[in-house]
C-alpha positions as CSV (number, residue, x, y, z in Angstrom):
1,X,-2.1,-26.1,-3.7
2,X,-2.7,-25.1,-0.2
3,X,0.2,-22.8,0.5
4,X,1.5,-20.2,-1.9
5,X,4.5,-21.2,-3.3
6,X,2.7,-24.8,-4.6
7,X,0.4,-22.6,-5.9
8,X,2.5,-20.5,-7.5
9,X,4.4,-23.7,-8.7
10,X,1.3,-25.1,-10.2
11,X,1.3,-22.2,-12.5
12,X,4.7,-22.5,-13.3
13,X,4.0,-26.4,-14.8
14,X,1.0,-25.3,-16.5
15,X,2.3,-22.5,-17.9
16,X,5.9,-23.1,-18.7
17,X,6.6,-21.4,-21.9
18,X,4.7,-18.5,-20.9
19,X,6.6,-15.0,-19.6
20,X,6.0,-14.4,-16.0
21,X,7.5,-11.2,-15.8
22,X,8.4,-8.4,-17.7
23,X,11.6,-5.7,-16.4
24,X,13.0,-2.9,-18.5
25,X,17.0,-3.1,-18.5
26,X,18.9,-1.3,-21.0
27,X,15.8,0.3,-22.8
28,X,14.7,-3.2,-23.4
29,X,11.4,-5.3,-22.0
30,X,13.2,-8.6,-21.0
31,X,11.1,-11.8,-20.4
32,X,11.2,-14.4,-17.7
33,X,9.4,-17.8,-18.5
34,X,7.3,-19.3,-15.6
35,X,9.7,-22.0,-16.0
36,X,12.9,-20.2,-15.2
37,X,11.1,-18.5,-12.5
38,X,10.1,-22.4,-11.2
39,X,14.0,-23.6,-11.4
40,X,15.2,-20.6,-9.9
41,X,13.2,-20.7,-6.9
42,X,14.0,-24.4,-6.2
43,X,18.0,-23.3,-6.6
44,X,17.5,-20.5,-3.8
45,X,15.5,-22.9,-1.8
46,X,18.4,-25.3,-2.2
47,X,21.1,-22.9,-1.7
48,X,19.3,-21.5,1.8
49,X,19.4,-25.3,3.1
50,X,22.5,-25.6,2.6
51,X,23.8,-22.7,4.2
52,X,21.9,-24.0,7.1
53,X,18.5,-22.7,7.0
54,X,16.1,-24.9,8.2
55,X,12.2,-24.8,8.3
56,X,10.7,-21.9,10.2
57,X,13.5,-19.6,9.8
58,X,13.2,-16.5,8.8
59,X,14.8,-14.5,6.1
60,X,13.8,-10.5,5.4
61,X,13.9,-9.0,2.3
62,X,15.1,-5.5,2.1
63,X,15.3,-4.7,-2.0
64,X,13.5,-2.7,-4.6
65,X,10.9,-4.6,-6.7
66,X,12.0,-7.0,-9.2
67,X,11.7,-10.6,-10.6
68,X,14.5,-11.7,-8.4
69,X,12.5,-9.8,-5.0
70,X,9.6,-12.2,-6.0
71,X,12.0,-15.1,-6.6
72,X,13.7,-14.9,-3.4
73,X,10.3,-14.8,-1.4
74,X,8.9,-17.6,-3.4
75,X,12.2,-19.6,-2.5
76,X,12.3,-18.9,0.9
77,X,9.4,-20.3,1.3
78,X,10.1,-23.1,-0.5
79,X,13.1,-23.7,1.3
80,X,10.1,-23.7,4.4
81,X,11.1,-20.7,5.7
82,X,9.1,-17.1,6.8
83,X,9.2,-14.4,4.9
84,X,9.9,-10.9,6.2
85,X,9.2,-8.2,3.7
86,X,11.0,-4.6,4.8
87,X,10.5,-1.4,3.7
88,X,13.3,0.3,2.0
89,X,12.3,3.6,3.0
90,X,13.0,2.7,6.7
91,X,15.2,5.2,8.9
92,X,17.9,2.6,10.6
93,X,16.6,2.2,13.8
94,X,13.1,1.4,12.6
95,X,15.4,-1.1,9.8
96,X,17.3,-2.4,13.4
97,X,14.2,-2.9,15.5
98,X,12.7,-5.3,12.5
99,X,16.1,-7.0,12.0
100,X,16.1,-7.5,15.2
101,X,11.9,-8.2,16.2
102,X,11.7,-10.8,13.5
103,X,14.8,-13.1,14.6
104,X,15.7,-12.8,10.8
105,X,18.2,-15.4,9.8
106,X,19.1,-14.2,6.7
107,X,18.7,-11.3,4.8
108,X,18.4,-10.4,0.6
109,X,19.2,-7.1,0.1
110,X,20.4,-4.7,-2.5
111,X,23.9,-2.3,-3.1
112,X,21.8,0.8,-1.7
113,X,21.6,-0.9,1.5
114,X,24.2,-3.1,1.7
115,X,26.5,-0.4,3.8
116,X,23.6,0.5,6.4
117,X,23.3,-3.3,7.3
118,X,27.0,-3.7,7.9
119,X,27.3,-1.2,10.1
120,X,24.7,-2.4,12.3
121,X,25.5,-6.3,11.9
122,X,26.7,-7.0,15.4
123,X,23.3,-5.7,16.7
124,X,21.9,-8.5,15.4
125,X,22.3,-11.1,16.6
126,X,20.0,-14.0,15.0
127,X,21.4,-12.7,11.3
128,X,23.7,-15.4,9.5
129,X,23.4,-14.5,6.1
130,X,23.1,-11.2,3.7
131,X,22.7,-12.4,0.0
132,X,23.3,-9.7,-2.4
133,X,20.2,-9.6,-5.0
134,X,22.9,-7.0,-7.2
135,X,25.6,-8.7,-6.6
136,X,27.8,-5.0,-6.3
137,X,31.7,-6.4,-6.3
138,X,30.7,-10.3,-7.4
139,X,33.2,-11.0,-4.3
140,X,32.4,-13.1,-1.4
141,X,33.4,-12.0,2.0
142,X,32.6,-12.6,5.5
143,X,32.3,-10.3,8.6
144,X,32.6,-11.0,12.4
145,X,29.2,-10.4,14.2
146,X,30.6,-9.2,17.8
147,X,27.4,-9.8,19.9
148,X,28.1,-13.5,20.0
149,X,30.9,-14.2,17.8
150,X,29.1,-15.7,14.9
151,X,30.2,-15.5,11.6
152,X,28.1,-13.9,8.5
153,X,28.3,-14.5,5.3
154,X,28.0,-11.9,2.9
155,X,27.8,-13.1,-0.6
156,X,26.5,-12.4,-4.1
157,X,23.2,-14.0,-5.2
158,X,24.6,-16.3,-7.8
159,X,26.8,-17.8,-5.4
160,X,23.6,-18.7,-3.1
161,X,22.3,-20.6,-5.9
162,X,22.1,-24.4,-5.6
163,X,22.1,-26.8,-9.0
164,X,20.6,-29.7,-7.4
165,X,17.2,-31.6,-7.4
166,X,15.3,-30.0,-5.0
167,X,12.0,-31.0,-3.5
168,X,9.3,-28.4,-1.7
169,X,9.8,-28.7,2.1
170,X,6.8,-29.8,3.6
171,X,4.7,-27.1,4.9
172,X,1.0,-27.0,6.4
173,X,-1.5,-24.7,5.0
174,X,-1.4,-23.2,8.7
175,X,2.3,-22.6,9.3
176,X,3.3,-19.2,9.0
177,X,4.4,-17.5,5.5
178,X,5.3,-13.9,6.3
179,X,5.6,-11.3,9.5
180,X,4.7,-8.4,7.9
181,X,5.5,-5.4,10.0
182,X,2.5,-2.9,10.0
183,X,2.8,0.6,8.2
184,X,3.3,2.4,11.5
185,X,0.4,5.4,11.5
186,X,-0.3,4.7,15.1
187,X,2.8,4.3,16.7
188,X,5.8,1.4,16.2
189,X,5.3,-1.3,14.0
190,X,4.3,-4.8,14.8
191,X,4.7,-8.1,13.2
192,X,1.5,-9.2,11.9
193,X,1.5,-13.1,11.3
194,X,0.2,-14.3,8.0
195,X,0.1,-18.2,7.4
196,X,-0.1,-19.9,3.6
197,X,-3.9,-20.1,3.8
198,X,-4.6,-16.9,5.1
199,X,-2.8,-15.5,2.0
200,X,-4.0,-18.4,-0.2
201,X,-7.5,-18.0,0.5
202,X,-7.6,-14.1,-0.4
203,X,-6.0,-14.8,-4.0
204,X,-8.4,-17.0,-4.7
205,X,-11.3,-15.0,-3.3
206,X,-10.0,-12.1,-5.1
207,X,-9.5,-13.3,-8.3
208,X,-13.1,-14.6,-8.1
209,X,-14.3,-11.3,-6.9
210,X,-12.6,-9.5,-9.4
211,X,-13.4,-11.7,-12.4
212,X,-9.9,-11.8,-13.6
213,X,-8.1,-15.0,-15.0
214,X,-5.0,-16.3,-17.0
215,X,-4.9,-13.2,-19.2
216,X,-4.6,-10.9,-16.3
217,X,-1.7,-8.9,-17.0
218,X,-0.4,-5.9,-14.0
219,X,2.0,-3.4,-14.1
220,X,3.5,-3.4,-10.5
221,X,4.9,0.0,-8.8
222,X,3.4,0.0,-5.1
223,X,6.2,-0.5,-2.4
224,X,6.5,-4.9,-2.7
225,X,7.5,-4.9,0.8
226,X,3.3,-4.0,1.5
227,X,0.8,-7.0,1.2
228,X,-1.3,-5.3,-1.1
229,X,1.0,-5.4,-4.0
230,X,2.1,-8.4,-3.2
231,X,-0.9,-10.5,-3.1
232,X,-3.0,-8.1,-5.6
233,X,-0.3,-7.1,-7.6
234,X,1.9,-9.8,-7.6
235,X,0.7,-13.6,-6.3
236,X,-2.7,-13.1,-7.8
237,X,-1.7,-12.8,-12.0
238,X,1.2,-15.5,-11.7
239,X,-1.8,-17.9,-9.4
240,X,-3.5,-17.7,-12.6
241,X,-0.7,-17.8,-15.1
242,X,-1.2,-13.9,-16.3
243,X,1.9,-11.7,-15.9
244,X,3.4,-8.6,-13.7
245,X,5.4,-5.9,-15.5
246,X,7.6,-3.7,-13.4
247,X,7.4,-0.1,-13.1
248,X,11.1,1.5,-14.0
249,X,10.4,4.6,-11.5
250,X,7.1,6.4,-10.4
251,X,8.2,9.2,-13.3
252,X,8.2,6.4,-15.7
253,X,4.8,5.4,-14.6
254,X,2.8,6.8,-17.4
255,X,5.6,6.1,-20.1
256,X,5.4,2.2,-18.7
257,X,1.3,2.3,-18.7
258,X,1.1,3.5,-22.4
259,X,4.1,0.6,-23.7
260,X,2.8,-2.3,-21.4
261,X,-0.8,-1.6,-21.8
262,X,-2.0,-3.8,-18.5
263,X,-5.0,-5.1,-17.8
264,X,-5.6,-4.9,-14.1
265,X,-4.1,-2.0,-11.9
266,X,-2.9,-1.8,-8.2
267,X,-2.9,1.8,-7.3
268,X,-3.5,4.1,-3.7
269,X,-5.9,7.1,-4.0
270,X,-2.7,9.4,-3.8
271,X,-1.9,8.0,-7.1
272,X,-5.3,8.5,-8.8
273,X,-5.7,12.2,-7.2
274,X,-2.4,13.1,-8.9
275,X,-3.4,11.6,-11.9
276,X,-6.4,12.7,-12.6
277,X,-5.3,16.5,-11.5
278,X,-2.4,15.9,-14.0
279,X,-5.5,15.1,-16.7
280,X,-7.8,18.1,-15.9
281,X,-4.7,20.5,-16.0
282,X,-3.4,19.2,-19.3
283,X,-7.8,19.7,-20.6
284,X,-7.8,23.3,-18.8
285,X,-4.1,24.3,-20.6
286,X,-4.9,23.3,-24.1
287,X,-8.2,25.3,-23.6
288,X,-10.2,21.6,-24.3
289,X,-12.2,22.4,-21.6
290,X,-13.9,25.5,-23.2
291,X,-14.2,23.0,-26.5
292,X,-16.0,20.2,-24.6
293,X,-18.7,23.1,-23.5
294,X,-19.0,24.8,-26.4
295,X,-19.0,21.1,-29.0
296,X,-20.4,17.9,-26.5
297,X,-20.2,15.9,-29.4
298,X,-15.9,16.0,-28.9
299,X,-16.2,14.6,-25.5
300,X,-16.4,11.4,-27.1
301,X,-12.7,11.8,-29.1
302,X,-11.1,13.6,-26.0
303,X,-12.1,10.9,-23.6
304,X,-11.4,8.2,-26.0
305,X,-7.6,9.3,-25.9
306,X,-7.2,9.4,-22.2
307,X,-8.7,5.8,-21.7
308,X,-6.0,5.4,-24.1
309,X,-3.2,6.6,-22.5
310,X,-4.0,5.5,-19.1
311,X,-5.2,1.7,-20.7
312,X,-8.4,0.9,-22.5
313,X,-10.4,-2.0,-20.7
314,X,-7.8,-1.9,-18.0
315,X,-9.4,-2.5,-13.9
316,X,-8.1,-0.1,-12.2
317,X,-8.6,-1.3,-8.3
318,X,-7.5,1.2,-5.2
319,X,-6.6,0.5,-2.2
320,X,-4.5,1.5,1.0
321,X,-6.7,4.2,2.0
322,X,-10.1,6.0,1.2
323,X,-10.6,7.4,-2.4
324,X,-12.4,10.4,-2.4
325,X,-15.3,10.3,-4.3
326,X,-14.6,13.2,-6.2
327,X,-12.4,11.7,-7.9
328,X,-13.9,8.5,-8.2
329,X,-16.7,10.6,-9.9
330,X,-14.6,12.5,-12.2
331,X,-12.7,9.3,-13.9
332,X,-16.1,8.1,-14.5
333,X,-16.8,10.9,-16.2
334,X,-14.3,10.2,-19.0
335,X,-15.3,6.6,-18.7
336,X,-12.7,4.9,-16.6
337,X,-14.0,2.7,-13.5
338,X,-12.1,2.5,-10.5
339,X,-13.0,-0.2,-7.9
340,X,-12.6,1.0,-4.5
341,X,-11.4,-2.1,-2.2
342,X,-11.0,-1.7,1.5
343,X,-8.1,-4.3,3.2
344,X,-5.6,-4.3,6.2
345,X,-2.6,-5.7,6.4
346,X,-3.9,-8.2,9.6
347,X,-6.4,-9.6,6.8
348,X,-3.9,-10.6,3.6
349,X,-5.2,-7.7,3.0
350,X,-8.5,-7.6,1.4
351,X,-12.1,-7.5,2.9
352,X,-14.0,-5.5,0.7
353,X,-14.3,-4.4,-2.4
354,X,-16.1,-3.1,-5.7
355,X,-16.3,-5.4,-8.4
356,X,-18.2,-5.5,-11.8
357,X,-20.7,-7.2,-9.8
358,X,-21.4,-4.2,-7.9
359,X,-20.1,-0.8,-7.3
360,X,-21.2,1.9,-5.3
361,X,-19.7,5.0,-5.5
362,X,-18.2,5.9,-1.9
363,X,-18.4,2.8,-0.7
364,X,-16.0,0.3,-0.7
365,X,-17.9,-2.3,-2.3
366,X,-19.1,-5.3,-1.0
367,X,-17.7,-8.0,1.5
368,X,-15.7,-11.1,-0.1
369,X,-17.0,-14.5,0.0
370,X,-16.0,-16.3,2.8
371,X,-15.3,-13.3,5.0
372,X,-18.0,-11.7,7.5
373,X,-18.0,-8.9,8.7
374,X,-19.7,-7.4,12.4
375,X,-20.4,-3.7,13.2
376,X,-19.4,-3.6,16.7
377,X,-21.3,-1.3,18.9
378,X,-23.4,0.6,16.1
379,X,-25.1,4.4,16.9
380,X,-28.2,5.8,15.4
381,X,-26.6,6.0,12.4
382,X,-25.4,2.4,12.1
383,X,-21.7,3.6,12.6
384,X,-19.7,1.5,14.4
385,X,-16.0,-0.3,14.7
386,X,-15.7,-2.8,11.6
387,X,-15.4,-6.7,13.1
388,X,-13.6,-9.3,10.6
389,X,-13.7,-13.2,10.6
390,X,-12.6,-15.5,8.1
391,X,-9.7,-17.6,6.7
392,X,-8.0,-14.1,5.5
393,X,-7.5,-12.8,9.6
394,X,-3.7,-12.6,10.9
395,X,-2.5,-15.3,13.3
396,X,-1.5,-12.7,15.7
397,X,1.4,-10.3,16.3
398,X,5.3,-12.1,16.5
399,X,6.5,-12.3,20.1
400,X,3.3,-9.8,21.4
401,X,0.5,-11.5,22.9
402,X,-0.8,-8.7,24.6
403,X,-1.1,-6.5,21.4
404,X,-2.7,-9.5,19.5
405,X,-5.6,-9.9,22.6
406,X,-6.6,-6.1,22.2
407,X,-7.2,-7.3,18.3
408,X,-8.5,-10.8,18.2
409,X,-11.3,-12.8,20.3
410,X,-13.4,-15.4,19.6
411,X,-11.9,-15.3,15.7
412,X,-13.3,-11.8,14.9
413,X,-10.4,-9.2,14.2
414,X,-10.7,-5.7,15.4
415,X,-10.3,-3.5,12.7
416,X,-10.3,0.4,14.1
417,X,-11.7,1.4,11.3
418,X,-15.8,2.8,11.8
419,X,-18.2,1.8,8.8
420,X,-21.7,0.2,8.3
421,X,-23.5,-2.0,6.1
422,X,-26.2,-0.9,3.9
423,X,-29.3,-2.4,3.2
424,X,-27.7,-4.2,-0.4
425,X,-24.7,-5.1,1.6
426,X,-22.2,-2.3,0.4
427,X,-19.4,-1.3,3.2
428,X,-19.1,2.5,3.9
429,X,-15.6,3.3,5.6
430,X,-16.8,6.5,8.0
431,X,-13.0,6.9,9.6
432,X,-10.4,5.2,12.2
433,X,-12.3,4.5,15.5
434,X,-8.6,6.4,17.0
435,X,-9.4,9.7,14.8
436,X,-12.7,9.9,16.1
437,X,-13.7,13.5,17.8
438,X,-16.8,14.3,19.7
439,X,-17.8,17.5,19.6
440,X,-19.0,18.8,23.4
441,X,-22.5,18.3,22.4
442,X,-21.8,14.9,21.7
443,X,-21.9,14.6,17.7
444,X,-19.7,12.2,16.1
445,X,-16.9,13.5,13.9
446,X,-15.2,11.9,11.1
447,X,-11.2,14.1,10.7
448,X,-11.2,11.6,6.9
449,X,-14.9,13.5,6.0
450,X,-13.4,17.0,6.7
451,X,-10.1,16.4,5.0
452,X,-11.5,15.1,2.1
453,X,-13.3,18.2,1.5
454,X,-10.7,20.6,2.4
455,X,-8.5,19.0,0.0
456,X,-11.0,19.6,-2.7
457,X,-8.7,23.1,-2.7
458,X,-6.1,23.3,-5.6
459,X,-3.9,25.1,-3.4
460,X,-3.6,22.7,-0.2
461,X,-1.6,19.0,-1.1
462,X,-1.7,17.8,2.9
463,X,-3.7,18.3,5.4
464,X,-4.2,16.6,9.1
465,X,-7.4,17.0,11.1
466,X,-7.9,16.8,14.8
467,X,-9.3,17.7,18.1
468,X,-7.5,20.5,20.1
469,X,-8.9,20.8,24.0
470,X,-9.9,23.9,24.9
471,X,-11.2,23.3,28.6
472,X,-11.5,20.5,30.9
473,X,-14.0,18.4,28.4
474,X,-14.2,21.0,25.5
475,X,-13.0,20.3,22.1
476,X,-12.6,22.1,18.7
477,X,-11.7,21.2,15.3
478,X,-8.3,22.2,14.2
479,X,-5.9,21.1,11.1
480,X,-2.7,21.4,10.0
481,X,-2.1,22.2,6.1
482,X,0.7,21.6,3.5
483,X,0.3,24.0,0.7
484,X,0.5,23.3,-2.7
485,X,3.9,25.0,-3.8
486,X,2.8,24.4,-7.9
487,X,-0.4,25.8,-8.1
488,X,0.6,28.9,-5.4
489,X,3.0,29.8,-7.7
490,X,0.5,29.7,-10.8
491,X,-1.9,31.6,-8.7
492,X,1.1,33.8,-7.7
493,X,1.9,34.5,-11.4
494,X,-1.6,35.1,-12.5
495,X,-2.2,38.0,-9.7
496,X,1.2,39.5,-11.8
497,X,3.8,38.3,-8.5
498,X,6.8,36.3,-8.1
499,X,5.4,34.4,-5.2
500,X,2.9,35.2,-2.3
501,X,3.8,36.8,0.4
502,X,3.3,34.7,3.9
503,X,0.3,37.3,4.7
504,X,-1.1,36.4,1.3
505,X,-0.9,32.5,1.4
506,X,-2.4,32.8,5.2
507,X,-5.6,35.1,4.0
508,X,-5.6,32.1,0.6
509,X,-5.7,29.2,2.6
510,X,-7.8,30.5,5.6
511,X,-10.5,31.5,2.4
512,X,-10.0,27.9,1.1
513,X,-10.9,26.0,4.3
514,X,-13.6,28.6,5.1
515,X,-15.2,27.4,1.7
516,X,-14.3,23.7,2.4
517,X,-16.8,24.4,5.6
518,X,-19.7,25.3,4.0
519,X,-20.2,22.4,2.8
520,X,-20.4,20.4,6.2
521,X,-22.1,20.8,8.9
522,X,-21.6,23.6,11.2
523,X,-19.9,21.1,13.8
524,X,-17.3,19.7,11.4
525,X,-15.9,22.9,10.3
526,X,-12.3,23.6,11.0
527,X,-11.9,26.4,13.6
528,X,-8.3,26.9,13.7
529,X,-5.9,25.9,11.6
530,X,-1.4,25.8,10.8
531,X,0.5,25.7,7.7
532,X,3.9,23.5,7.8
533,X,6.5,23.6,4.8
534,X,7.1,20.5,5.3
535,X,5.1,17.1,3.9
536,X,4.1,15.6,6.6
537,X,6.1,11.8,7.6
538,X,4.3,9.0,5.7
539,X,4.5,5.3,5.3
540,X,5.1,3.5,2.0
541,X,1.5,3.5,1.0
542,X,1.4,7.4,1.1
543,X,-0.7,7.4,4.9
544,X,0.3,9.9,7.2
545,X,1.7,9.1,10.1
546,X,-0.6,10.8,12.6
547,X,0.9,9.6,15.7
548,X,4.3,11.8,14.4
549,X,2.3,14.7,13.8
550,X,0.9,14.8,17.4
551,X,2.8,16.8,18.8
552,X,3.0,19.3,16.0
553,X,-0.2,21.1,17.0
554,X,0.6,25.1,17.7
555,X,-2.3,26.9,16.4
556,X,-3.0,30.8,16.2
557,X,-5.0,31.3,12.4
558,X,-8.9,31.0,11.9
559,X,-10.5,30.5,9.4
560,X,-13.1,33.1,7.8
C-alpha cells in the first residue's frame, strides 16, 4: 500500500459494502459503495490502455468536484499514469500553458469547458484524448489536431470504460503521481512533482496527527484541483474507509453542513471569517447580543444551536493561508475549535498543524512526525525563512531545473514563508520571506501582521500591504483597500443616506486604518493608502495574487 491508489484500493476490499461518497442529484443524497468506486476505476484504467496510454503519461483533469473527478484520478493512476489536476477557474492562456507544460496526453473534462479546449486543440500538441466526465451529446466524434496531424478523440465517459479484468500497473512508491501547477501568487505557475510516497506518507501522517479513523466522514467544497482537498479532504477519509460528501454550491454550503452533519472539515480562513461574521450579524440582528449581556446563563442555549448548525463534535481544520486569530478566538468562544494547519503545495501539502494534542492559538501547531523543519538564517527574534525535509517534499518542478535548484538542496525545501519555533515546539508563520519590508531604520515588517489588523474593520473586505520607495533607499508602508459594499450600505442607511458619497467613504476608511494603526507599532502603520472597486485577482484557494496587484500602486490619501 505504498502508492495511493493501492491504498485507496485496500479500502475498497475492506470496506466494500460501505458508501464512499455521497452527491446530491435531483434533491436526492445518492450513495456510491467503495466497491463500485473499486470496479470503476479498474474500467477507466482499462479503457486509458487501450486507447494507448501507457505508464508515465499524463492525463489532466479539468472538471468540477465529483465522485467521477476522484474516479478518474484514481484510474489514471492505476492505469500508471500522472495526474494533472487544473483549475477550472483558469483564463485560457493560463489553461494553454498547462495543457501544453505538462505534455498532457489525455484530458477529462466537463460540458462548461468542453468548447474552450476545442478551440485551442491544435496548440497542443501532446493531447490524444478528451473524455467527457458529462457526457453533453452521448456522441462520439473526432477532430484533426493541425500542429502535427494527429487525431483526437473526443468521447463520452462511458464509452472510455473498459469491462475487462484489469490488474494495477506496477508502479514504485517513487514514481511520480501528480504535477500540480502552483496557485500562481508570485508570478506563472510551475509544475510541482509529487510521487506516491510523498502523498502516501502525508495521509498517513495526517490521519495520525489528527486522530481521525474509519468513521471520519467530510463534506468536500474547496477547489479538488488543489492538494489540500485532495489529500485532506478527499484521499485521507476513503484511506481509512470513512466517507466524502460533496458540496452542491458554496450557497448551499450551510444547507449541506446542517443535512450531512460531517465529522472533519476542510476549510480556508476566508471561509471561517465569512462565517463567523454571518454568525455575529445574525446575534447582533435578533438583538441576542444585548440578551447574552444582560442573562450569561443563555449563552449556554445560544451557543449550543450554532455548534448545531455548523456540526456538533465536527474538526474543523484550516488551511491555505493564515487564520487570523481573531477569529480563531471568537469560534472558541461559542465552543467550536478550529485547527490551524500550515502546508504548501511542494510538501503534499501539510507540515504543521494543531491537533487535539496540542493547539496554540496563532500558531500553526506543531510539526508532523516525520517531517523536520530548519529556520534558516534566524534574527533576534528567531524569525527566519522556514526549511522542510521529509518524505512529504516535491520531487522538483516538471521540465525546470533551475526553479527546482533555487528551492531544494541537500533535501531541505525552501519554503518563503518566515516563522520560528517556540520553546514547546509550536510553528508561528510571521509572513512570505518575498512580502517582507524593512523599514529605513532597519525593523522588520510583516504586510500579513498589518493586514490582519486592518481587516479587523467591518467596512474593508480586501486589503494589500506593501512597501512604496520614496527615495533612493527610503521606504513607507502603503495599502490598497477593497471596501465592504454590504456593510457601507448599512452604515449608509443608518447615517439616514442612500449611499456614501466618495468624500465620505474616503474620510470612513482613512478613520478605519488610522484605528487599525494604533494598535501596532508606530513603524507598521500604514501611511498612505487607495481604494479599488474591484476585488482584487485571486487563486482558487482565495490568496491574492500579489504579483498582479504590483503595478496597481497610485497612492494620494493618508491616513489620520
Amino acid at each position: 500500500m505504498d502508492t495511493i491508489h493501492s491504498l485507496i484500493d485496500e479500502s475498497c476490499r475492506k470496506f466494500g459494502d460501505r458508501p464512499a461518497f455521497l452527491h446530491k442529484t435531483g434533491g436526492v443524497w445518492r450513495e456510491t459503495l467503495y466497491d463500485k468506486l473499486r470496479t470503476t476505476t479498474e474500467h477507466i484504467a482499462a479503457g486509458l490502455t487501450k486507447c494507448g496510454f501507457q505508464p508515465g503519461d499524463h492525463a489532466a483533469l479539468l472538471a468540477p468536484s465529483s465522485p467521477l473527478w476522484v474516479m478518474a484520478y484514481l484510474g489514471i493512476l492505476k492505469a500508471g499514469g500522472v495526474v494533472v489536476p487544473i483549475d477550472r477557474e483558469l483564463r485560457s492562456n493560463e489553461l494553454r500553458h498547462i495543457l501544453t507544460h505538462s505534455e498532457a496526453r489525455v484530458l477529462f473534462t466537463d460540458e462548461d469547458h468542453f468548447e474552450a479546449v476545442l478551440a485551442m486543440a491544435d496548440e497542443l500538441p501532446s493531447l490524444r484524448s478528451v473524455v467527457t466526465l458529462d457526457s453533453p451529446d452521448g456522441v462520439k466524434r473526432t477532430l484533426v489536431v493541425g500542429v502535427n496531424s494527429g487525431r483526437c478523440d473526443v468521447l463520452p465517459f462511458h464509452e472510455l470504460l473498459h469491462e475487462v479484468e484489469f490488474s494495477f500497473v506496477p508502479r514504485r512508491p517513487d514514481d511520480t503521481a501528480l504535477i500540480l501547477y502552483t496557485s500562481g501568487t508570485t508570478g506563472r505557475a510551475k509544475g510541482a512533482m509529487l510521487s506516491h510516497a510523498n502523498i502516501v506518507s502525508n495521509i498517513r501522517g495526517a490521519a495520525a496527527h489528527l486522530k481521525v479513523d474509519q468513521r471520519v466522514h467530510t463534506l468536500s467544497f474547496l477547489p479538488i484541483n488543489h492538494v489540500f482537498e485532495q489529500v485532506c479532504g478527499i484521499l485521507l477519509p476513503l484511506s481509512l474507509g470513512g466517507r466524502v460528501s460533496f458540496c452542491e454550491s458554496l450557497k448551499k454550503l450551510g444547507e449541506n453542513l446542517a443535512e450531512n452533519k460531517p465529522t472533519f472539515f476542510v476549510g480556508v480562513p476566508a471561509f471561517y471569517r465569512l462565517i463567523f461574521d454571518r454568525i455575529m450579524k445574525k446575534i447582533e440582528k435578533h438583538g441576542v447580543s444585548r440578551l447574552l449581556v444582560a442573562f450569561p446563563p443563555t449563552r449556554p442555549l445560544v451557543y449550543s444551536r450554532i455548534r448545531k448548525k455548523l456540526g456538533s463534535g465536527t474538526i474543523f481544520i484550516s488551511g491555505g493561508a493564515a487564520l487570523d486569530p481573531a477569529i480563531s478566538r471568537g469560534f472558541a468562544r461559542l465552543g467550536i475549535t478550529i485547527y490551524q494547519g500550515y502546508g504548501i503545495t511542494e510538501t503534499s501539502p501539510v507540515i504543521a498543524a494543531e491537533s487535539p494534542d496540542g493547539s496554540r492559538n496563532g500558531t500553526v501547531g506543531r510539526v508532523m512526525p516525520g517531517i523536520a523543519v530548519r529556520i534558516d538564517d534566524p534574527n533576534d527574534e528567531r524569525v527566519g525563512e522556514i526549511l522542510v525535509r521529509g518524505p512529504n517534499v516535491m520531487q522538483g518542478y516538471f521540465k525546470d531545473p533551475e526553479a527546482t535548484a533555487e528551492v531544494l538542496a541537500d533535501g531541505w525545501y525552501r519554503t518563503g514563508d518566515l516563522g520560528r519555533l517556540d520553546d514547546e515546539g509550536f510553528l508561528w508563520i510571521c509572513g512570505r520571506a518575498k512580502n517582507l519590508i524593512v523599514t529605513p531604520n532597519g525593523r522588520n515588517v510583516y504586510p500579513e501582521e498589518v493586514e490582519n489588523e486592518i481587516l479587523k474593520s467591518p467596512f474593508i473586505a480586501e486589503v494589500v500591504v506593501y512597501a512604496h520607495k520614496t527615495g533612493p533607499v527610503e521606504e513607507e508602508i502603503r495599502a490598497m483597500i477593497h471596501p465592504a459594499r454590504e456593510a457601507l450600505e448599512e452604515y449608509a442607511k443608518g447615517q439616514g443616506k442612500e449611499s456614501l458619497s466618495s468624500a465620505e467613504l474616503e474620510s470612513l476608511i482613512r478613520a478605519e486604518i488610522g484605528s487599525a494603526g494604533k494598535r501596532l507599532a508606530d513603524y507598521k502603520r500604514v501611511r498612505n493608502f487607495t481604494i479599488r472597486e474591484e476585488e482584487f485577482p485571486k487563486t482558487t484557494t482565495r490568496k491574492i495574487k500579489r504579483f498582479e496587484v504590483e503595478a496597481m500602486k497610485p497612492c494620494n490619501r493618508k491616513p489620520d
